[in-house]
Structures are given as structure tokens and as C-alpha cells.
C-alpha positions as CSV (number, residue, x, y, z in Angstrom):
1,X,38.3,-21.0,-42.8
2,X,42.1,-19.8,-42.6
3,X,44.2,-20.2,-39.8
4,X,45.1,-17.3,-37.3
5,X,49.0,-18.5,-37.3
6,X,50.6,-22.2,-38.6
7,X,54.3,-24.0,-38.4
8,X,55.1,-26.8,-41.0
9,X,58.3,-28.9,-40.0
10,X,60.1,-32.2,-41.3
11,X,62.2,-34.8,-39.7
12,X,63.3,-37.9,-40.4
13,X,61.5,-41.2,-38.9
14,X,63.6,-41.5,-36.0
15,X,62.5,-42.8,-32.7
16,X,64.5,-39.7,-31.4
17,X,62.7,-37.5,-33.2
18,X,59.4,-38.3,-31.7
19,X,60.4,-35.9,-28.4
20,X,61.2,-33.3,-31.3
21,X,57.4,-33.1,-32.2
22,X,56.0,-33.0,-29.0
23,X,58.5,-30.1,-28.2
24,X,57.5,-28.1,-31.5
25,X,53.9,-29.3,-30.3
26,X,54.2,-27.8,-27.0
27,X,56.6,-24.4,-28.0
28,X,54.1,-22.9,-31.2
29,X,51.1,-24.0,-28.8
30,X,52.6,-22.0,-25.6
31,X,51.4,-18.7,-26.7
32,X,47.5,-20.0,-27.0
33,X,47.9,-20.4,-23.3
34,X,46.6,-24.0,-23.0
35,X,45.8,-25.6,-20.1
36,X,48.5,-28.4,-18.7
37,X,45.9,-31.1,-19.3
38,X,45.3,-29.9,-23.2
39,X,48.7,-29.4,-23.6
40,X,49.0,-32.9,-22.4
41,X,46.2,-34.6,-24.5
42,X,48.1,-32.8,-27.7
43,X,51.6,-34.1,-26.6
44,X,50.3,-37.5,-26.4
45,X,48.3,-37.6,-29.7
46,X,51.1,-36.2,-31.4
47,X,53.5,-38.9,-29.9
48,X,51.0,-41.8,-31.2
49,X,50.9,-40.7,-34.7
50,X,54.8,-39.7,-35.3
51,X,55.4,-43.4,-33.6
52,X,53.3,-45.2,-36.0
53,X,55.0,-43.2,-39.2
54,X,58.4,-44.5,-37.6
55,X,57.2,-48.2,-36.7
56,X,54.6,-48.4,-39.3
57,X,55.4,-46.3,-42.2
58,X,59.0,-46.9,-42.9
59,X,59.8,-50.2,-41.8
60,X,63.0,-51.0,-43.2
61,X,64.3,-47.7,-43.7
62,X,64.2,-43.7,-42.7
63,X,62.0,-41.7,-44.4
64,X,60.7,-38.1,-43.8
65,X,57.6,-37.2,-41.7
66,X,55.9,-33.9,-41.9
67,X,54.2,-32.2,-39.3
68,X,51.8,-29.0,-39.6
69,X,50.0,-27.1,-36.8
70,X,47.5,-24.8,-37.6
71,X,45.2,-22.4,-35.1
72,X,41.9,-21.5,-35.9
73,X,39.3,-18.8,-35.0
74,X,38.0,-20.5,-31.9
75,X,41.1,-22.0,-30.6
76,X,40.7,-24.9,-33.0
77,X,44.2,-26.9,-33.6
78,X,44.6,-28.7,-36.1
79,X,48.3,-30.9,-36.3
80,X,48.9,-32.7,-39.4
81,X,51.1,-35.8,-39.5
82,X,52.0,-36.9,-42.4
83,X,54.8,-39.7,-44.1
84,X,55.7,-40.9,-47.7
85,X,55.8,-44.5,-46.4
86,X,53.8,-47.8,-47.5
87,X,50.7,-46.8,-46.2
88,X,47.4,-48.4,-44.4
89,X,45.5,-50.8,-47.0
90,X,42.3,-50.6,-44.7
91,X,42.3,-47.8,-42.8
92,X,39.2,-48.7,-40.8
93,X,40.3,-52.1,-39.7
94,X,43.4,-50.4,-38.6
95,X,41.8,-48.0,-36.3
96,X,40.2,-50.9,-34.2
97,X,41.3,-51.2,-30.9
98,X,44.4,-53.6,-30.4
99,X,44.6,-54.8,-34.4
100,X,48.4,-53.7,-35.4
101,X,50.6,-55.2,-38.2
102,X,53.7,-54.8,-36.2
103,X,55.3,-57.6,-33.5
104,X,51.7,-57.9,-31.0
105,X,54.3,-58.8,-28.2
106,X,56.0,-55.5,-28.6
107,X,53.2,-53.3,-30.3
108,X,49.3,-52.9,-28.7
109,X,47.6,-52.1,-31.6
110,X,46.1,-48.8,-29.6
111,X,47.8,-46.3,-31.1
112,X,44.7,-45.1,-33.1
113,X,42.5,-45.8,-30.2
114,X,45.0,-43.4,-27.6
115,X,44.4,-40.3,-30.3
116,X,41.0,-40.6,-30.6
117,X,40.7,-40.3,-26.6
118,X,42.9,-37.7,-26.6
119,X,41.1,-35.3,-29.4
120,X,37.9,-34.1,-30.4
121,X,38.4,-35.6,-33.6
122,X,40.8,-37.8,-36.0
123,X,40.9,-38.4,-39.3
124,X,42.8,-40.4,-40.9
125,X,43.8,-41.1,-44.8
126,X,45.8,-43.4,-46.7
127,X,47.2,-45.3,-50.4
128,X,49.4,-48.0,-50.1
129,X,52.7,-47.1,-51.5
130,X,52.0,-43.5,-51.4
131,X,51.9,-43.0,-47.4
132,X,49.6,-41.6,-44.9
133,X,48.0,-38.2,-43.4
134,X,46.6,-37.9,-39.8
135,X,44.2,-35.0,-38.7
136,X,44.3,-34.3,-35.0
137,X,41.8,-31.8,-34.1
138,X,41.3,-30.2,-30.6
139,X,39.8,-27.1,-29.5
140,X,41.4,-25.1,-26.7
141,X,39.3,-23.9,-24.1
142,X,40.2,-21.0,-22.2
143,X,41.0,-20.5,-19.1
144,X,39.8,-19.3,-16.0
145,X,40.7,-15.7,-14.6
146,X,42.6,-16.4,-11.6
């Protein structure tokens, strides 16, 4: 299936960079019309998955992280996150609630978990050494006539 309309950006693993995404998130989405909530959900899921490339991925250093949104027939977004960085060497075990490989008094291990409540579906791939892709899939609904 090809998308109706798709962005592609890169930035660099900054923590201030994570308010870029949601932004770029929330400006290519705004013509879809989504509801506050979905718009919300999105924001959010996208926040989780650009933190973890800046915590996770790139640890000791800044590296870049790519993000692509796409809009299917259907109102089906799909936002791609992606990072060169060291990678998940089990990706299941790192999608259980609360396991994380960074400081547990400053890190929940739910960042995973927050995505997957947030979307209709994640997928998530990984090689160590070669970095990491995350699928976030949600499907707009459409409004109500007021």
C-alpha cells in the first residue's frame, strides 16, 4: 500500500530535540484533522521512542535519529523512529514492563510499555552495533459533524 502524503526528518540525539519531534508530529498531522486525544496518544508515543534513542541508543555520545511519518488510505499513520546507535540485544525482554538498562532510580523501564498503550500497534527491530527502528502505527478516526 503507498502512502497518501509522508515527511522524513533527522536530528541529532538531543534531549532538546525530543519537543522538535512532537512538533513535526503534531504540524504534518494537523491537516488530517485529528482529534486532541489522537493527537495526544501520537505526541506521547513519539516522545517515548526519540527518548530512548537519546538515553538508550547513544549513550556516550550524539548521534543522528530519523523520523518518518507516513499517511495511509484509511487514516493509518505510520511514524518511524529510527537511530544508528548500539542497539537492543533482546528486543523482547526489552519491551517488558519496567526492565531498562539505564540508571532504575532515574529510568522506569516503561517506555515500551507507554507506546504500546498509546497505539494500535508497535513494532520494534534491532542489531547490536547497527541501531534500532520503531513502527508506531495508529489509525485516525474521524470526527464527528458538529
Amino acid at each position: 500500500m503507498k502512502a497518501e502524503n509522508s515527511t522524513r526528518v533527522q536530528f541529532d540525539s538531543l534531549s532538546s530535540n525530543e519537543a522538535y519531534a512532537r512538533g513535526v508530529t503534531a504540524a504534518f498531522l494537523a491537516r488530517y484533522d485529528p482529534t486532541v486525544p489522537q493527537l495526544a496518544d501520537l505526541k506521547t508515543a513519539v516522545s517515548e521512542a526519540v527518548t530512548n534513542c537519546i538515553v538508550h541508543a547513544y549513550p556516550e555520545r550524539i548521534g543522528p535519529v530519523c523520523m518518518t511519518i507516513a499517511v495511509y488510505p484509511d487514516r493509518e499513520v505510520h511514524i518511524t523512529i529510527t537511530d544508528k546507535g548500539i542497539g537492543i540485544p533482546n528486543v523482547e525482554q526489552a519491551m517488558q514492563p519496567l526492565f531498562t538498562t539505564g540508571n532504575p532510580e532515574e529510568r522506569s523501564g516503561l517506555g515500551f510499555a507507554v507506546m504500546q498503550s498509546f497505539m494500535d500497534r508497535v513494532k520494534v527491530t534491532s542489531k547490536p552495533g547497527k541501531g534500532t527502528k520503531v513502527l508506531l502505527v495508529k489509525r485516525l478516526s474521524r470526527r464527528e459533524p458538529t
